[in-house]
C-alpha positions in Angstrom: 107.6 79.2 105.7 109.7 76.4 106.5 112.7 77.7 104.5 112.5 81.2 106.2 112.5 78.8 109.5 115.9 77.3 108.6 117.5 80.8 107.4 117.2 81.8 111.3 120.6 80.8 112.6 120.5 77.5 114.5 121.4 78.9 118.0 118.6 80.9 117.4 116.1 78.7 117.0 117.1 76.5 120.1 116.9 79.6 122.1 113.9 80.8 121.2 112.6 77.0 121.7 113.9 77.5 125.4 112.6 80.6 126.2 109.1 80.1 125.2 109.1 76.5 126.7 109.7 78.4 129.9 107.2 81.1 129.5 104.6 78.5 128.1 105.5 76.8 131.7 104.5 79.7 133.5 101.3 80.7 132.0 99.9 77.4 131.1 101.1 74.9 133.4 98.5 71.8 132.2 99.3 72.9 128.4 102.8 73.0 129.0 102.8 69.6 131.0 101.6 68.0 127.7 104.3 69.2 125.8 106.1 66.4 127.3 106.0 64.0 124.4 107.6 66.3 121.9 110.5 66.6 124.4 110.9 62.5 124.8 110.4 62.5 120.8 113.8 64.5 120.8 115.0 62.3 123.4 114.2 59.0 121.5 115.9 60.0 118.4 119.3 61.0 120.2 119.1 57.7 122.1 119.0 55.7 118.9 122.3 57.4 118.0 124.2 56.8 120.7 125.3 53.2 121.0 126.2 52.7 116.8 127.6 56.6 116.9 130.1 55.4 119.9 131.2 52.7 118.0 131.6 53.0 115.1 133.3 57.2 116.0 135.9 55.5 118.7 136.3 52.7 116.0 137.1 54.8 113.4 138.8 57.6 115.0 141.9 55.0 116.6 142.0 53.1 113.2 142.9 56.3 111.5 145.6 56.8 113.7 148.5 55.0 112.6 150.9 54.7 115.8 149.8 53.5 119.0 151.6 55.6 120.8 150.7 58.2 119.6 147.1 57.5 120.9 148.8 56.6 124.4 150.4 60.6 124.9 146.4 61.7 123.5 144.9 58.6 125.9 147.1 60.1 129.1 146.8 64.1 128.0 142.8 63.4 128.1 142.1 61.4 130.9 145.3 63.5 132.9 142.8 67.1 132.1 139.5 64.9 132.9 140.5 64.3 136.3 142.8 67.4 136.7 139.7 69.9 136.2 137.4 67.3 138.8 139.7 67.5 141.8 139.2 71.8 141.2 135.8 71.5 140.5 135.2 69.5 143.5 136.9 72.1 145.2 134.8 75.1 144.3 131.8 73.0 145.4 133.2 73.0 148.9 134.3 76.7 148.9 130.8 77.7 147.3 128.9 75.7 150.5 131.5 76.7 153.0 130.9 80.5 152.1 127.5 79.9 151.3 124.4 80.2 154.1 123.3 76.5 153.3 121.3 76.7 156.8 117.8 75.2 155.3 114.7 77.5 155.6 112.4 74.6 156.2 112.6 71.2 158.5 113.3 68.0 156.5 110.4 66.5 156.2 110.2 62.1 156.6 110.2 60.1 153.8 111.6 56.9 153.0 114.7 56.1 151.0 115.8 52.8 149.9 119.8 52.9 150.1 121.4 52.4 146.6 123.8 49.0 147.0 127.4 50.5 146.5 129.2 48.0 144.2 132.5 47.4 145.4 135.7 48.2 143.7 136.2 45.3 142.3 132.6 44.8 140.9 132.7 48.2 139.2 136.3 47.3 137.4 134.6 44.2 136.1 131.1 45.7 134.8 134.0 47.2 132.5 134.3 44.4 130.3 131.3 43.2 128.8 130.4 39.1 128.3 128.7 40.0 125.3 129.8 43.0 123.5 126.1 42.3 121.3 124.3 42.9 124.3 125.9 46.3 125.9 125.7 47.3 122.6 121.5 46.9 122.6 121.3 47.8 126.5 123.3 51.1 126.1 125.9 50.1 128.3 128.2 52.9 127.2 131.3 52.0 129.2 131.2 48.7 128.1 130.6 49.6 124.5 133.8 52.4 124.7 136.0 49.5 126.0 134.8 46.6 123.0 134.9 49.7 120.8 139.0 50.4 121.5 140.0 47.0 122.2 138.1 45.9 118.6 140.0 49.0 116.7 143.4 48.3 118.3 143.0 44.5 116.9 142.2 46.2 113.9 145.5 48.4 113.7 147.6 45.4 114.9 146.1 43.4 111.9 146.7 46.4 109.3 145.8 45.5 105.8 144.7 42.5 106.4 142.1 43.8 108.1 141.5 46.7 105.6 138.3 46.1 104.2 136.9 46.3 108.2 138.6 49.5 108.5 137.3 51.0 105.9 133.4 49.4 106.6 134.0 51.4 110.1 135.3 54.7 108.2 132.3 54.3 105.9 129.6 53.4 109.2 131.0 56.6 111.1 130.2 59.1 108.0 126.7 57.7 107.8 126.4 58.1 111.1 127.4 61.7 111.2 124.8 62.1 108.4 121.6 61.0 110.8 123.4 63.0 113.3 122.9 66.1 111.1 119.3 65.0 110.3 118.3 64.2 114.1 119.9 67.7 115.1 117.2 69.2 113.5 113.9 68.2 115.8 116.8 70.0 118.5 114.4 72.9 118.6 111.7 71.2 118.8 113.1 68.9 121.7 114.2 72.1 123.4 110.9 73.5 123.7 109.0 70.3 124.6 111.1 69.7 127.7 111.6 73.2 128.9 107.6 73.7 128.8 107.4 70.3 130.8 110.0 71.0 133.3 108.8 74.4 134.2 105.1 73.2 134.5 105.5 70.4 136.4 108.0 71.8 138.9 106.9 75.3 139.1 108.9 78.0 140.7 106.9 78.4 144.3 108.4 74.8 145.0 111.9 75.8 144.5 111.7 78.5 147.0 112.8 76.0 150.1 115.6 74.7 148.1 116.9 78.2 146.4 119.8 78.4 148.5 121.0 74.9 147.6 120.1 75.5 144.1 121.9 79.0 143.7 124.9 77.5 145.2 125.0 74.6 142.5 124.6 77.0 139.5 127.0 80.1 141.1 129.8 77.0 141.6 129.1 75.5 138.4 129.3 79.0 136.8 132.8 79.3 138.8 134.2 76.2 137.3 132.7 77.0 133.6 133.8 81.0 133.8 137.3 80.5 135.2 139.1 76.9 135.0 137.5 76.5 131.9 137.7 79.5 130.4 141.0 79.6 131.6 141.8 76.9 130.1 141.0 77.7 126.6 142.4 80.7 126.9 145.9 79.4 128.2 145.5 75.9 126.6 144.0 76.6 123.2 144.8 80.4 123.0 141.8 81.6 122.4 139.2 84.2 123.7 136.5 82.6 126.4 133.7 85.1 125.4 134.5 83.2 121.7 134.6 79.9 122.9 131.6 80.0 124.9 129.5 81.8 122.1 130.5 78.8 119.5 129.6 76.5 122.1 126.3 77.8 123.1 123.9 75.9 121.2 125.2 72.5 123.0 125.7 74.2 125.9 121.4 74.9 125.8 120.8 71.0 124.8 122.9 69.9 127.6 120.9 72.0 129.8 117.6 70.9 128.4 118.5 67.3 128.4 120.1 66.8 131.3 122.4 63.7 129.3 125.5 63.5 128.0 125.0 61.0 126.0 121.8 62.6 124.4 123.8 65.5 124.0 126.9 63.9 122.6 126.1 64.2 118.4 125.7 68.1 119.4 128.8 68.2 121.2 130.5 66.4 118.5 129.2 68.4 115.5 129.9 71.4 117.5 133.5 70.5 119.0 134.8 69.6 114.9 132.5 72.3 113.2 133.2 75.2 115.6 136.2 74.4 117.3 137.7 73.0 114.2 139.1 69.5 116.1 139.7 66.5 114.1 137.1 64.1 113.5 139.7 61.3 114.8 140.6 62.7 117.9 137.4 64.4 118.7 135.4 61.0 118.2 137.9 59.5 120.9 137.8 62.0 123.6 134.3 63.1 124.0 132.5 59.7 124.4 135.1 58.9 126.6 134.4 62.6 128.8 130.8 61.7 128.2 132.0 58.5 130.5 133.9 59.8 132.7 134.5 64.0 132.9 131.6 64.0 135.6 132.9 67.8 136.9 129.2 68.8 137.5 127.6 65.6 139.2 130.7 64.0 140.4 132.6 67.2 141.7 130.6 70.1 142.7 127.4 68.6 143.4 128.1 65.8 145.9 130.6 68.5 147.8 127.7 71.4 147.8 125.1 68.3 148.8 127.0 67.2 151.8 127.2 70.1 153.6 123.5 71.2 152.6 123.1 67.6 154.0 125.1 67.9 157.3 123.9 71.7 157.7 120.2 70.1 157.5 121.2 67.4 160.3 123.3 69.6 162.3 126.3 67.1 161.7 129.5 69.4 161.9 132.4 68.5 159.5 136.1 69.2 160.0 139.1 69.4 157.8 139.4 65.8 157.4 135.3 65.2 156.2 136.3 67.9 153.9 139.4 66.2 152.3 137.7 62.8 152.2 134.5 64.4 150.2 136.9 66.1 147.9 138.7 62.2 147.2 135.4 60.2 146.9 133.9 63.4 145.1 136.5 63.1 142.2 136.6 59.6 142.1 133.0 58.6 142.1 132.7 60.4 139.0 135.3 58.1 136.8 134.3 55.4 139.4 130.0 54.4 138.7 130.0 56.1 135.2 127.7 54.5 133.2 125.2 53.8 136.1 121.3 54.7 135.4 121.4 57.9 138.0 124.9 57.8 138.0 124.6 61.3 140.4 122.7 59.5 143.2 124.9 57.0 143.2 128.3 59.2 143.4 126.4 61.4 146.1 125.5 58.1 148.1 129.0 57.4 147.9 130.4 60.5 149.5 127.7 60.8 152.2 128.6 57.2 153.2 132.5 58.3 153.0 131.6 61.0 155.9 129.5 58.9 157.6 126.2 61.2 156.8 122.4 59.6 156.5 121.3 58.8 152.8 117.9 59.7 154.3 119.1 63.6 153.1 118.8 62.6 149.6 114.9 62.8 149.8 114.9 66.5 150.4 116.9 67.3 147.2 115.6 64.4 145.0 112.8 67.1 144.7 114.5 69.3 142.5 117.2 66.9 140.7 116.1 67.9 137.6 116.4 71.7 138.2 120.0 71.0 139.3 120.7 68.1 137.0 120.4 70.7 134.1 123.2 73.1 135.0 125.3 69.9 136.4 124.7 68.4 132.7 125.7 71.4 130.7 129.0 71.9 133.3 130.0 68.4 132.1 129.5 68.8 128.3 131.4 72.0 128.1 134.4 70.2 130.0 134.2 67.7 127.2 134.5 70.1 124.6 137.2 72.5 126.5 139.5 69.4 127.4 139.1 68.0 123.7 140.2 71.8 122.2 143.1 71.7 124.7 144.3 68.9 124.0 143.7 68.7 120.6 145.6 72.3 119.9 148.7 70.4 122.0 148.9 67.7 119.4 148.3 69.7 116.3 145.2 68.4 115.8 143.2 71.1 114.8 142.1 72.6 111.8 142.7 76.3 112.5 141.2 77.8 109.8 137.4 76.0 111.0 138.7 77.3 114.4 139.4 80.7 113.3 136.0 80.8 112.0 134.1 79.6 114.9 135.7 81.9 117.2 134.3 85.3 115.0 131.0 83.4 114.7 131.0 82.6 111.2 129.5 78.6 111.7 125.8 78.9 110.3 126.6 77.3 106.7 128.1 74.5 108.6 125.2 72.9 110.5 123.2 74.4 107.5 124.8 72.5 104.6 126.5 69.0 105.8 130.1 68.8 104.4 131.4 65.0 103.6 134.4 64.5 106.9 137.5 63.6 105.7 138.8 61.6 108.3 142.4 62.4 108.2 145.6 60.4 109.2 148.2 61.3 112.5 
């Protein structure tokens, strides 16, 4: 039984998991409400991998390249694309709510909000550096973790064989890491179905009614900015099909959705982005931790645009050219801005509604149905990750065409099926 189970091609599996989360949802809510610990079980188990898999991937992946600047033009391509592809995707949220009836079928009901203390500028650039890189390392603090993690690597390269034997311990750490990746990936189904069945019982559909014009607007933008920049970009950047890309990517694409983490989603998005997409280890283990950071297109782009007006249109605040323009600036950078803070998309949205001068009281109406909207804001931001990372990688001649070539005809399953050691290759 169990070896007929892992012949049925991975995607597969995840989507069936999703699907009959959902339908289990439906039918039995109070059943499906206690699938919830299978879906934190999943949760859990990617959480343990993210700290050690940042560092000892980013660690790794710079150490392997032998010239700095060589890492500078991949640094400036990646960040360049990241905030490039959040200025349009902040965009379409406007057009989408401009166009959009976001006139609110029900009145907003009171409730009380505690405002979120905005750090200043100059707080956020600090929380950067850690005081103790032990402790962001055991608190999950991944921006702090990403900075130790390059400025410990670059020491590493400026040292270069005296410092050998540490290389090589990181080299060794990241393969074994990539190992329990392969063996966590597995409970993905599993996970998949657990928080699906919890998400649709708890929430229901008759409570999403209210809010279905806010919500369609959030998953038509977000579909926009996937379909078209994206898929233009592959197809432009990478040159290859979108219907192929996004096939290859699916199965990520569903555990960012059912997440609703980056993070918890980043050792899918890894295995996917070098399996399927064929992008070195070394540059791929750079650039997505550092999207996971700070390539925010879903919650720091579209969402706090679309929010605003649904907010102003629910307070009968007008807005005018220059409301719009200031939410598209704060919108895009928020997002790079308060990354690594718990319910980092409040926090951006608190930010623009401040910028505009409209009450945080709003938030309360569409707190109800974060998660709903966090899912399709979560997946938007993983496949940016993986696009950005295939466009730039195919730039630098850092991808291994023949694994690409594969992927894009659909000929991955033997990969996630039988791990492969990772040569981790020098630049």
């Amino acid at each position: 039984m169990f070896q007929a189970w892992f012949r049925i091609p991975f995607w597969q599996r995840v989507l069936g998991a999703f699907i009959l989360g959902g339908l289990l949802g439906v039918v039995a809510a109070d059943v499906a409400v206690a699938m919830q610990p299978l879906g934190q079980l999943f949760i859990r188990a990617i959480q343990m991998l993210v700290a050690p898999l940042i560092l000892f991937a980013i660690v790794s992946s710079i150490t392997s390249m032998q010239t700095q600047s060589r890492l500078g033009v991949l640094a400036g391509k990646t960040v360049g694309l990241f905030l490039v592809t959040a200025f349009i995707a902040s965009a379409i949220g406007l057009t989408v709510a401009t166009l959009w009836d976001l006139a609110p079928a029900v009145e907003l009901t009171a409730g009380e909000v505690r405002e979120r203390d905005i750090p200043p500028v100059s707080q956020v650039l600090l929380s950067v550096i850690p005081t103790n890189p032990f402790a962001a390392l055991v608190e999950g603090n991944v921006l702090q973790i990403i900075t130790f993690s390059v400025v410990l690597a670059l020491a590493l390269n400026a040292l270069k064989e005296k410092a050998a034997p540490v290389r090589d311990f990181f080299q060794a750490g990241a393969e074994v890491m990539y190992q329990i990746t392969r063996y966590v990936l597995e409970l993905t189904p599993i996970g998949v179905f657990g928080l699906m069945a919890w998400v649709v019982g708890t929430h229901g559909l008759e409570m999403l009614l209210p809010l279905g014009k806010f919500i369609a607007a959030i998953y038509v933008a977000c579909l926009i900015h996937i379909i078209f920049v994206y898929g233009g970009l592959v197809r432009l950047g990478a040159k290859v099909r979108p219907w192929q890309f996004f096939r290859a990517i699916f199965p990520t694409q569903l555990i960012a959705y059912s997440t609703s983490s980056s993070f918890g989603t980043l050792p899918s998005t890894l295995k996917t982005t070098t399996e399927r997409l064929g992008v070195h280890k070394e540059y791929a283990s750079f650039s997505l931790p550092l999207g996971a950071t700070i390539n925010m297109d879903g919650c720091g782009g579209i969402y706090p645009a679309i929010a605003a007006i649904f907010i102003a249109h629910l307070y009968g605040i007008p807005l005018g050219v220059t409301e719009y323009a200031i939410i598209m600036m704060t919108a895009t950078l928020a997002s790079i801005g308060t990354a690594g803070v718990p319910g980092s998309a409040m926090v951006m949205l608190t930010v623009t509604l401040s910028a505009v001068g409209l009450p945080l009281e709003g938030i309360a109406f569409i707190a109800a149905v974060d998660r709903i909207i966090d899912m399709m804001r979560t997946a938007t931001n993983v496949t940016g990750d993986m696009t950005v990372s295939l466009v730039v990688a195919q730039s630098e001649g850092m991808v291994d065409q023949e694994k690409l070539a594969a992927g894009m005809r659909g000929e991955f399953e033997d990969h996630s099926a039988t791990p492969q050691p990772i040569e981790m290759r020098n630049v």
